[in-house]
NUKE-109183 format. One record per residue (C-alpha): chain; residue number from 1; x, z, y. Coordinates in Angstrom, 3 decimals. Layout:
NUKE-109183
NODE   kette    nr         xx         zz         yy
NODE       A   NUM          X          Z          Y
...
//
This chain:
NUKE-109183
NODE   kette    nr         xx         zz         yy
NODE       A     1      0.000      0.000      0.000
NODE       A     2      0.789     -0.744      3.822
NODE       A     3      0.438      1.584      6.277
NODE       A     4     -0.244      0.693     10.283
NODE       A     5     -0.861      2.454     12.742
NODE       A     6     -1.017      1.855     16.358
NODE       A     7      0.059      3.604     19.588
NODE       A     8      0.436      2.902     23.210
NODE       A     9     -2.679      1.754     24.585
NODE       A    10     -4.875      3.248     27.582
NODE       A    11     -5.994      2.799     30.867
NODE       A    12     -3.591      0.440     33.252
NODE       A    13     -4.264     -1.271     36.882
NODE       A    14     -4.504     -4.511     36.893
NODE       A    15     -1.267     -6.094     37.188
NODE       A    16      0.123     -3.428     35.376
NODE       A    17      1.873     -3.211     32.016
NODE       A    18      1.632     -1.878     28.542
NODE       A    19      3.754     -1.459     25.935
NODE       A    20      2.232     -1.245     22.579
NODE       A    21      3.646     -0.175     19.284
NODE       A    22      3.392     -0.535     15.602
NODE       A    23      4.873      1.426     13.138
NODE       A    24      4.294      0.007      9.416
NODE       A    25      5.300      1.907      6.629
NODE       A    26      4.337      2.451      2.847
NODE       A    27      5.589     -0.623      0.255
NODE       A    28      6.778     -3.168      3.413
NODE       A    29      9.409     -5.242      1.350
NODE       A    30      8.861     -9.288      1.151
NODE       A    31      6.935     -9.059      4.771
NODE       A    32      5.836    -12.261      5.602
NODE       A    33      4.833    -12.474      8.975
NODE       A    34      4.081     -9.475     11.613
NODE       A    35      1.624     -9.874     14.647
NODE       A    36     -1.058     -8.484     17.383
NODE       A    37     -4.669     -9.563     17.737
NODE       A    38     -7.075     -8.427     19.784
NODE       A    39    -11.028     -8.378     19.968
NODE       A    40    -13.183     -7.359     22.955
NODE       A    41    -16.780     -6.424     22.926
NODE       A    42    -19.256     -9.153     21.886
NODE       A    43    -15.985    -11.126     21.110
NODE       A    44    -14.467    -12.264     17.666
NODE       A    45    -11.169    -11.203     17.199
NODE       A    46     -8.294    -13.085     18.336
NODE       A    47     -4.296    -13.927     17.900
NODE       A    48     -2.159    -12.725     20.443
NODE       A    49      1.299    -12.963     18.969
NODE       A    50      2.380    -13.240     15.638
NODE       A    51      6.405    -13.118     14.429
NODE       A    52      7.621    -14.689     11.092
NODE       A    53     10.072    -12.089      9.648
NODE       A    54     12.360    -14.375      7.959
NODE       A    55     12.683    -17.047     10.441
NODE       A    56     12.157    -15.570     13.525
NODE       A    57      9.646    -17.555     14.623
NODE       A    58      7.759    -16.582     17.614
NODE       A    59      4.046    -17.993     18.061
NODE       A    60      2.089    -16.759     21.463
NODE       A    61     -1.638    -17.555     22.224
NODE       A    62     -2.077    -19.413     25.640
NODE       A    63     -3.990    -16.401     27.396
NODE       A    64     -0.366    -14.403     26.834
NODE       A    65      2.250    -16.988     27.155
NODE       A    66      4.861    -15.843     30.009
NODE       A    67      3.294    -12.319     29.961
NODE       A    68      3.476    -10.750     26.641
NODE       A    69      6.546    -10.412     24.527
NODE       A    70      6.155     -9.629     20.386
NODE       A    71      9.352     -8.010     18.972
NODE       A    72     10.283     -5.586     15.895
NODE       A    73     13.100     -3.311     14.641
NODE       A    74     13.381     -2.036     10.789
NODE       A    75     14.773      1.975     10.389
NODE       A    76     18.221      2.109      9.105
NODE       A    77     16.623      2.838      5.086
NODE       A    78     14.004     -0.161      5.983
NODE       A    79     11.582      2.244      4.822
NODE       A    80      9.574      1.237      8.477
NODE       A    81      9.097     -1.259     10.893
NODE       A    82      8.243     -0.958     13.948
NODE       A    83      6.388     -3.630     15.717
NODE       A    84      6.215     -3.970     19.617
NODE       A    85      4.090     -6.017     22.340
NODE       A    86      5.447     -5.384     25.767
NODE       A    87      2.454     -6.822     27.916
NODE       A    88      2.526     -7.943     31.667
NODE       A    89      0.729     -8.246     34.585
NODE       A    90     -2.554     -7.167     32.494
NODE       A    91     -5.957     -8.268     34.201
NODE       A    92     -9.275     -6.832     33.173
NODE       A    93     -9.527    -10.068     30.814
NODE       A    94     -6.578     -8.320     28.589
NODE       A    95     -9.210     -5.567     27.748
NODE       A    96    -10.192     -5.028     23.769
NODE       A    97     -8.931     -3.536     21.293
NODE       A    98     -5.419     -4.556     20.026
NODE       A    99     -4.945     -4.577     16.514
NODE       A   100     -1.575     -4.828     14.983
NODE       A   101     -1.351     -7.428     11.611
NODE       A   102      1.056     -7.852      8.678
NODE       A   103      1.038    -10.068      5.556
NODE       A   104      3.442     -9.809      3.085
NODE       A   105      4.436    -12.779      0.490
NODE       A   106      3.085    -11.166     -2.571
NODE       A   107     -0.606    -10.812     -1.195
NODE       A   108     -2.161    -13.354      0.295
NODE       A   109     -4.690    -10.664      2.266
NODE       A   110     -2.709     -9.131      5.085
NODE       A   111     -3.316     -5.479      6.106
NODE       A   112     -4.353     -4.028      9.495
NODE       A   113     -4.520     -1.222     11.392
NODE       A   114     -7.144      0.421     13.193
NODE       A   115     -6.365     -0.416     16.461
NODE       A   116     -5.692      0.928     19.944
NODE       A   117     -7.788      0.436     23.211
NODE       A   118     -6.850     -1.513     25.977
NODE       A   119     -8.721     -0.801     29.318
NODE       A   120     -7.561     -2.826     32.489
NODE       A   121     -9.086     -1.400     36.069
NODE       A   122     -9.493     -4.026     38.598
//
């Protein structure tokens, strides 16, 4: 089993920033591909950044381009990652509730977390 769990969110100005965090633990060997969606009331839930551990690869959603930045770092026993979203100049449109993803090679479901809230003040 994988473990997520959120932190980092709250109540920021608009134009303000956020820096959001992910720490996965539990059996996180032959992760796939790491990432952040989001879903606001009434809305379906949508990418925001997703990172493919073994290549690097970076993949932003238009809303966030030039304003969010995805990044991780693994403990020094790899027994848990930490996943990050440093976000920008939020506006109230940046509200929902981010939820942090990760899919691992063996499983073709990927595994969530419950989320943290997101509330931008104009």
């Amino acid at each position: 089993q994988v473990q997520l769990v959120e932190s980092g969110g709250g109540l920021v100005q608009s134009g303000g920033s956020l820096r959001l965090f992910c720490a996965a633990s539990g059996s996180i060997s032959g992760i796939y591909v790491m990432g952040w969606h989001r879903q606001a009331p009434g809305n379906e839930r949508e990418l925001v950044a997703t990172l493919t551990v073994t290549t690097g690869d970076i993949n932003y959603a238009d809303s966030g381009k030039g304003r969010v930045t995805i990044s991780r770092d693994n403990a020094k026993n790899n027994a848990k990652v930490t996943l990050y979203l440093q976000m920008n100049n939020l506006n109230p449109e940046d509200a929902a509730v981010y939820y942090c993803y990760l899919r691992k090679y063996t499983r073709p479901i990927g595994y969530w977390g419950q989320g943290t809230q997101v509330t931008v003040s104009s």
